[in-house]
Structures are given as structure tokens and as C-alpha cells.
Steps between C-alpha positions, in 0.01 A plus 500: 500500500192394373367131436437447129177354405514225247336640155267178496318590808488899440309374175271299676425755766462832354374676793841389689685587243369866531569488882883410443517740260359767694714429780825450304480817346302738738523392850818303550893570413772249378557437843169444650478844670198730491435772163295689794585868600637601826199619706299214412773292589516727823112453523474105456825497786327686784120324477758184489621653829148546595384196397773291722387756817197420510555159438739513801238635694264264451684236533586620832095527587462148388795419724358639802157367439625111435687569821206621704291224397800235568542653838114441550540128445843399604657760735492378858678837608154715415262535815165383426335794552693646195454248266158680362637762488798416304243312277290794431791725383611204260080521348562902509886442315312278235250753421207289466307679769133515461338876505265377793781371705775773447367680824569230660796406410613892540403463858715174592804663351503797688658287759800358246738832628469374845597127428717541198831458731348143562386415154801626399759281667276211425493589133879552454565191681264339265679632220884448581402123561401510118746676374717255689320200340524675146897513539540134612274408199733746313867356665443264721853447528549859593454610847505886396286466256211777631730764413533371140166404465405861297823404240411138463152552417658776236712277345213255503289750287828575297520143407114469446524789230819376367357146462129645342722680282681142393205371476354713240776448293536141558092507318619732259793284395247170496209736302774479224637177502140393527422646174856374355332132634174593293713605216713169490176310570302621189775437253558184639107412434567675185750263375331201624209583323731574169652117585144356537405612184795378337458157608166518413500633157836486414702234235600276782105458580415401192761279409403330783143509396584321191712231637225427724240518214745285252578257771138456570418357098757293530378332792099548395721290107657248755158409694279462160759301359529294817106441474543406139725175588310465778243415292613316238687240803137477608349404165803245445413322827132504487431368159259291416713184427665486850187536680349248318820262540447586918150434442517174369806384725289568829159345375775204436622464842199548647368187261740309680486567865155398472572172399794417680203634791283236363736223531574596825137427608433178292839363694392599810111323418688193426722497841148524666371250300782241550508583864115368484523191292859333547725374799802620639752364241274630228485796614871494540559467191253734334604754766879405354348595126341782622818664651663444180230663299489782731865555461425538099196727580747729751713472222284592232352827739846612586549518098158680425568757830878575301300533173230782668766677646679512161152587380444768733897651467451507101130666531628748746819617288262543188205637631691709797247599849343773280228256280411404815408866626315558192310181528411613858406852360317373245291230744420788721394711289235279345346481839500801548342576110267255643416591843547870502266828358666626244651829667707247701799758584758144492419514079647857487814340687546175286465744148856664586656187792857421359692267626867587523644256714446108565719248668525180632696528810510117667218251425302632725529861506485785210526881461312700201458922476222644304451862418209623386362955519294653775118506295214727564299202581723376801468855681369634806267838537858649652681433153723242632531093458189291630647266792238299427627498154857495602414178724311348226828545270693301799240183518509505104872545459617257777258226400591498147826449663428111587452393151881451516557261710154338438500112413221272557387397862717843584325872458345392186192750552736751705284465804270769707617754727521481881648847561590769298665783721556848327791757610415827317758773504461790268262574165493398159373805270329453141762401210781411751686196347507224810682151539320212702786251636383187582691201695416164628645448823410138595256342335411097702293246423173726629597822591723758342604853578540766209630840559416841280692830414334755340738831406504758255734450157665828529675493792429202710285583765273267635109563514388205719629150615265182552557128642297304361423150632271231320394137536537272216137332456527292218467133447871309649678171303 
């Protein structure tokens, strides 16, 4: 019977296809069996018959010739004197005899008929011990197994055909599961493909789309909207009227504490004077007049310190930390207006510097973010953020910082730099939206540290760190 051939692959291979075809329908029968006639059938049979003869034959020369040169080498029965002999009919056997030395070799075995008894014996004993060997590799169980060595080698070759024959059609069976596997593979891709597209282009796609589009108004509606009260809280608090009320209510307390200060000294002239002029009981009792007029002046300090603290509280509810930044903004930039050529790259920044964040954390200590774009003028030739720009954004930002916890006699002038140490981590490109984050960490009575995050608005990350550590320089109460 013969193996159909799927219609796919007799399609893609046309020249098969006319093979099979041929075959099927003018060599072959239903069963497999030859369309041939007789006497070729009777032709192809005997050189078959030849064929195996002379195959026989030759295999029998090769035997005798691997024998004769094993019997050179490992026979112990073979005189010595034979042994070149025997050596010279294997070279004659193999047939690789040069013209030049064939009279020779003609002449040495003219005297094989007189010692072939002796070669002989040697060469069957030779032989039987390998036939022996090739039945123990064959049974080794089997102690007759010489004379079954000719039937186990032909059911070895019986098996070996059988087993090619498996074989072939153990390919032929994976050649077409192989292509089912193709088959199954491409419509799977196929309907992936169809799915992907779908998803892509299809209603549930752009539904989402929309949602994501609608939601993103709403929340671009919620932000303005949060900017517009932002705003108008910020105009309600800085008005003119409360800062002028804060104004006037410091200038007042500081009116005071200097002459509660001035009483202070002219009491402690007169102690020195008494001490200079009068006796002991004098003294006594002007020292007794002088506690109880420093009691009245402790007194009267203790009320002015509760009145500036009120006074500070009230100014920092109405004007809030940000005046103070602007101030600070505003004082540095007039230096710089002042001291600077005018393509000074830190005007570019202050044009478009926002401040979005300021806070007051203790008395001490504050925390303010500014964002502000990545300008032409603050690049490098590689396109990127200037860290010497980016480290000039960190003194400016931190130091403005300090003007929140400023008082007099304490970081009035927001000191001079000792070290400024710069952590850069990845590149700012042109028109990139960035956030400075500034924070006082301790800030003493002469030195104070100040720490700087710079990252990008988008998605948070950071562009360089500093620490920033100054030393407070101006004049001390």
C-alpha cells in the first residue's frame, strides 16, 4: 500500500509530486510490488546474485589479508623467518604493489607453496581465536556460541534493516506532524495578530482612550482651579494693611527693648557709682533699691519679650515664610543687577523661579521648593544642565532659605559659604520642568547646614544633591 502524500506539500514541491506520481502509477502496484516484466526481474536477480559473490569473495580477501598482517604483529606461533614473508603476501593481497617492486615481490612468493602448511596453521589459529572473541562479544553467556555466531550476526543484520526501516517511518510520521506543528503555529500567530489589532483599534481601545483623555481635563479643571484659590488665600494674607500692622508692631517692640536696655545700663552706672562714693550701709540700701528696681525692669523685659513673640506669631501667620523668600530673591537679585554683566545666566533663572512651597518647620529650621524650566542659557556644549549652573541654583536656593528663620543678631545677612559639596547623578535637557527642594537642617548661633534636591517635575528623579554649609558673619546682639 502506498503512503499518501499530503496535497499541501505535493503543491509546494512539484518536482516530487511528479516522482510519486510516476511511481504510483508506472512502477509500483497496490501492494508495493514491482510493474517490471519477468526477464528483467530475472536480470536484476542474478547480477544481485553476482553482486553478493563477489562481495563474498572479497570479503574473504580482506579476511585473509587483516589476518596475515595480525599474524605479523601478534602471533607468537609464526617462526621469524616467516614473518616477511607472510608480510609480503599481505602487500601483494592489498594490491598496492609498485611496478618496480612486483619482481620482487614475485620472487619472495615463490617460496609461499613450501611454507603455506606453517602459515596456515598459524593463520587459522589466528582466526578461530577471533571468531571465538566475536561470539563472547555476541553471547557471552553462551558457551556454544561459535557455532551460532553466522545466525546471530544474521539476525543482527535482520534487526538492523528492520530497525532502518522503523526508522524511516518514524521521520516520515514526524515530517507530517511537523508540518501539522507549522500549521497550528501559523494560525495561532494568525489569531494573535487578529487579537492585537483588536485591542488596538477596536471599541474597547478607544473607550479607554477617552476615559483617559476625559479624566485628564478634569484633573488639568481641578489643578487651575486649585491655583486660583491658591491665589486669592495669598492676596488675603499679604495685603497691604496686615503688613503694615506687623510692620509697625515690630518697630514697636524693638522701641522698647532699647530702652528697657538703656535703663539697664544707667542702673548699673549708678551701682558703680554708689559703690565709689558711699559706705557699707549706704550702699546697702541703694543696693536694696536697686534689687527692687531690677525686679520691675525683669518685669517690664519679660512683658516686652511676650509682646515680640506675639509680634513675631501675628507677622508670621499674615505674611506666611514666602514674603520672606521673595524679599531674599529680590535682595539677591539687585546684587546681582548690580554686580553682574548683563548676560548673567542667574537673570534667565529668576525671569521664570516660582516658588511653590514655603514652610516654617520649628524656629529654627524651614523647608521651601522652587521650580523653575531648563533655559538655553544654563546649558552645556553636550545639551545638558550646566553643573556649574545647577550648583549655582543650590547656593542661591538654599541661602534664600535662611531668611526664615532670620532675626537680628541671628543670620540676618544669611552668611558666606564654607563648603558647598555637589552629588550629580543624571542630566537635565532644555525645556525639562525641574523642582529645587531646599531644607535647613540645623542652623546655630554661627554655623548652619542646608541641604539641596534638585529632580525633574515629571516623574521625580533627582538630577543632583548638595550640602551646603555656611558661617553666619554678621554683626551679634
Amino acid at each position: 500500500m502506498h503512503q499518501p502524500v499530503d496535497a499541501s506539500v505535493a503543491t509546494a514541491n512539484p518536482r516530487f509530486d511528479a516522482l510519486y506520481r510516476d511511481l504510483c502509477a508506472n512502477k509500483l502496484n497496490a501492494d508495493g510490488t514491482s510493474k517490471l516484466d519477468a526477464k528483467a526481474l530475472k536480470e536484476r536477480q542474478t547480477l544481485e546474485e553476482d553482486l553478493h559473490q563477489a562481495r563474498l569473495e572479497t570479503a574473504k580477501r580482506e579476511i585473509i589479508r587483516n589476518g596475515l598482517c595480525d599474524l605479523v604483529c601478534r602471533s607468537d606461533d609464526l617462526p621469524d623467518e616467516l614473518r616477511d614473508l607472510v608480510s609480503i603476501t599481505a602487500v601483494a593481497l592489498d594490491g598496492n604493489t609498485a611496478n618496480e617492486d612486483e619482481a620482487l615481490v614475485d620472487e619472495e612468493l615463490e617460496t609461499l607453496n613450501e611454507h603455506a602448511p606453517a602459515i596456515t596453521r598459524a593463520l587459522s589459529k589466528q582466526l578461530e581465536q577471533d571468531v571465538t572473541t566475536l561470539a563472547l562479544l555476541l553471547a557471552p553467556n553462551d558457551p556454544h556460541s561459535v557455532a551460532k555466531l553466522a545466525a546471530g550476526i544474521q539476525v543482527l543484520q535482520t534487526t538492523i534493516a528492520t530497525s532502518r526501516t522503523r526508522l524511516a517511518d518514524t521521520r516520515y510520521s514526524l515530517a507530517q506532524d511537523i508540518w501539522t506543528l507549522h500549521d497550528l503555529y501559523r494560525q495561532v500567530m494568525q489569531t494573535s495578530i487578529r487579537a492585537l489589532e483588536q485591542t488596538i483599534h477596536g471599541s474597547v481601545a478607544r473607550g479607554t482612550k477617552a476615559k483617559a483623555e476625559y479624566l485628564a481635563v478634569v484633573a488639568e479643571g481641578i489643578s487651575k482651579k486649585l491655583s486660583v484659590q491658591h491665589g486669592q488665600l495669598m492676596m488675603q494674607l499679604y495685603s497691604p494693611e496686615a503688613q503694615e500692622r506687623l510692620r509697625a508692631r515690630m518697630e514697636g517692640a524693638e522701641s522698647e527693648t532699647r530702652v528697657v536696655r538703656r535703663k539697664i545700663r544707667e542702673a548699673e552706672e549708678q551701682l558703680g557709682k554708689f559703690r565709689q562714693a558711699r559706705g557699707m550701709e549706704a550702699m546697702v540700701k541703694e543696693y536694696a533699691e536697686i534689687l527692687m528696681e531690677t525686679k520691675k525692669v525683669k518685669d517690664e523685659v519679660e512683658r516686652l519679650q511676650k509682646n515680640v513673640t506675639v509680634g513675631l506669631l501675628l507677622g508670621l501667620l499674615l505674611a506666611m515664610e514666602m514674603d520672606q523668600l521673595k524679599k531674599a530673591i529680590a535682595q539677591i537679585a539687585s546684587k546681582v543687577d548690580s554686580d553682574s554683566v548683563h548676560h548673567n545666566f542667574t537673570l534667565a533663572w529668576r525671569q521664570d523661579l516660582e516658588i511653590v512651597e514655603a514652610k516654617k518647620l520649628t524656629e529654627n529650621t524651614a523647608r521651601a521648593v522652587y521650580r523653575f524650566p531648563v533655559k538655553q542659557e544654563f546649558l552645556n556644549p553636550a545639551g545638558g544642565l550646566h553643573g556649574g549652573a545647577a550648583a549655582t541654583f543650590h547656593d542661591i536656593g538654599t541661602s534664600m532659605l535662611l531668611s526664615m528663620v532670620a532675626r537680628p543678631g541671628f543670620w540676618a545677612t544669611s552668611g558666606t559659604t564654607r563648603t558647598l559639596n555637589m552629588t550629580y547623578l543624571r542630566p537635565a535637557m532644555k525645556g525639562e520642568m525641574l523642582l529645587l527642594e531646599c531644607v535647613i537642617v540645623h542652623a546655630g548661633k554661627s554655623l548652619c547646614l542646608l541641604k539641596g534636591t534638585l529632580m525633574r517635575e515629571r516623574d521625580g528623579a533627582i538630577i543632583s544633591t548638595c550640602e551646603h554649609n555656611k558661617f553666619d558673619n554678621g554683626p551679634k546682639l
